[in-house]
N, C-alpha and C positions, 0 to 999 in steps of 0.2 A: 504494500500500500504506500502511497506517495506520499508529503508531508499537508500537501494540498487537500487530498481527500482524507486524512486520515482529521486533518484541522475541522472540516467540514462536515464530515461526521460528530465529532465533539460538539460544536457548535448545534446540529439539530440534535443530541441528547440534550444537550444542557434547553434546551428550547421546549422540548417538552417539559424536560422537569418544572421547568419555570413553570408551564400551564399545568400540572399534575399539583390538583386540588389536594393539600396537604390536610392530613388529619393533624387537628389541631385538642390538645389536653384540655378537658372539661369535666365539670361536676355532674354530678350524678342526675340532678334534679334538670336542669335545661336536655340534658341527654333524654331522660325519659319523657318528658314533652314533647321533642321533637320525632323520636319512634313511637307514641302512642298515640290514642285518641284521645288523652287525658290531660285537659290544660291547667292543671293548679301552680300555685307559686307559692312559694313560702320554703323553709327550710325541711327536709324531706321526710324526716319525723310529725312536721304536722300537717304533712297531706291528708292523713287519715281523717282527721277531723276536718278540715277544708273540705273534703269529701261529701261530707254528712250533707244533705236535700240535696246534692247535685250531678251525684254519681252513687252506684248503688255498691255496693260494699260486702262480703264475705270472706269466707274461709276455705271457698274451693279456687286452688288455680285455673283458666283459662287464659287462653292465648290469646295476649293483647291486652290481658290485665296488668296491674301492677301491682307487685310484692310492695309492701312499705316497713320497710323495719324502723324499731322501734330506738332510740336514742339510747346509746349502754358502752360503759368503758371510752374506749377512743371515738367511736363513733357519735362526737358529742351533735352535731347536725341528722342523726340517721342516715338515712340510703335509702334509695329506692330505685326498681329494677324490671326492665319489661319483661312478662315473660313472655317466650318466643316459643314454647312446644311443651305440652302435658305428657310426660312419658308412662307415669302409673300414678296412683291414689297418693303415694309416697315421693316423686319425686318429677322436679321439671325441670328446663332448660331456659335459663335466662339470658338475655345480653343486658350490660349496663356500665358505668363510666364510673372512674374514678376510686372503685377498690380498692388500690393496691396502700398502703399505708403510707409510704415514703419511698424514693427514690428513682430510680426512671421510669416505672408503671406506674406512677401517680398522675392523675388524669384520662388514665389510656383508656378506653374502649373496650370491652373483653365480650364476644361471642361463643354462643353456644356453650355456656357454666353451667353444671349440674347443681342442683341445691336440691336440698333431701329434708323432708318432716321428721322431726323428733317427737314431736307433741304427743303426749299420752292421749289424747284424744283426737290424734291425726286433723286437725284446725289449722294448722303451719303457722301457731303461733311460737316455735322453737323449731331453726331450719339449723342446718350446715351448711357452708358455701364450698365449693372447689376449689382451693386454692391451686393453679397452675405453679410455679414455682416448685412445692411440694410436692405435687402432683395427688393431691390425698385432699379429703375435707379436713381431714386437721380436727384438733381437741373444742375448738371452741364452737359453743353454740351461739344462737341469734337470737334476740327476740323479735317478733314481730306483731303490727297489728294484722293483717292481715291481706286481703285484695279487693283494688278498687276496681271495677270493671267500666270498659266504655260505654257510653250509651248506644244505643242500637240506632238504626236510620231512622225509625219512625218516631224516636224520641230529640232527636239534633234538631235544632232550631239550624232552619236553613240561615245559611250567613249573606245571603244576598236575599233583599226581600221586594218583591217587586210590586211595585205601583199601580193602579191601573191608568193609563195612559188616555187621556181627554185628546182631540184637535185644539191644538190653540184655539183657532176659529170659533166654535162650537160654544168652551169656555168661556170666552168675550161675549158672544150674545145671551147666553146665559145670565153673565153678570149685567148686562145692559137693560137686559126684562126683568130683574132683578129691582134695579134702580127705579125702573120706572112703574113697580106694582105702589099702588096706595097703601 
């Protein structure tokens, strides 16, 4: 390869990279906003109750619900996590941001994490998380309150809401025989 072409290749690398939309480190809470159907804000501990008259709320996973655990130890904000596939009664498959405690996975992105119920009454109010790293869920349990589920289509308030549309025309004479009733 020549110094010409070998420049010119370099050159269109670097030129995608430039346009290669970079995954950028974020919190848990804007992450699950953005993957759900679920628009709360507040710190991720108290979506639950944000929750409350506006989204309906339990203790069984569903896909495109959200896990909301509960604020314990380090986790002084909570977490919260979309789930993305119900595998059995005991366990699902989440993606969600921001896990990792400290260090270069802090902020990152993590797809497809198994999280498994402990709860003596299988509620999944006590899960374990996957830890990648360790490859293992590890000692520590979770608390959580539970799942918030999206609304259905026939419960979404449509977000464009349309008018009924008069003729100008029409409107003027209207208001005109309007003016002139006694």
């Amino acid at each position: 390869m020549t110094g010409r072409k070998t420049a010119y290749m370099l050159l269109a690398a670097l030129g995608f990279a430039l346009l290669a939309e970079p995954v950028l480190a974020q919190q848990c809470v804007p992450f699950a906003r953005q993957n759900s159907q679920i628009f709360l804000r507040g710190d991720a501990w108290m979506w639950w109750k944000a929750a409350e008259g506006r989204y309906a709320r339990g203790h069984r996973p569903e896909v495109g619900s959200i896990l909301v655990f509960q604020k314990s130890g380090k986790m002084r904000r909570g977490h919260v996590a979309v789930v993305t596939q119900v595998i059995d009664e005991r366990k699902i498959l989440i993606e969600h941001s921001n896990w990792q405690p400290s260090g270069r996975g802090k902020g990152q992105v993590a797809t497809s994490v198994a999280v498994i119920d402990l709860s003596p009454r299988n509620d999944w109010t006590q899960v374990r998380v996957w830890y990648g790293p360790v490859k293992d869920f590890g000692s520590k349990t979770y608390p959580t309150y539970g799942f918030i589920y999206p609304k259905s289509e026939a419960d979404r308030v449509p977000e464009i809401i349309e008018a009924n549309y008069v003729e100008p025309l029409t409107l003027m004479s209207e208001l005109a025989e309007q003016d002139h009733q006694p």
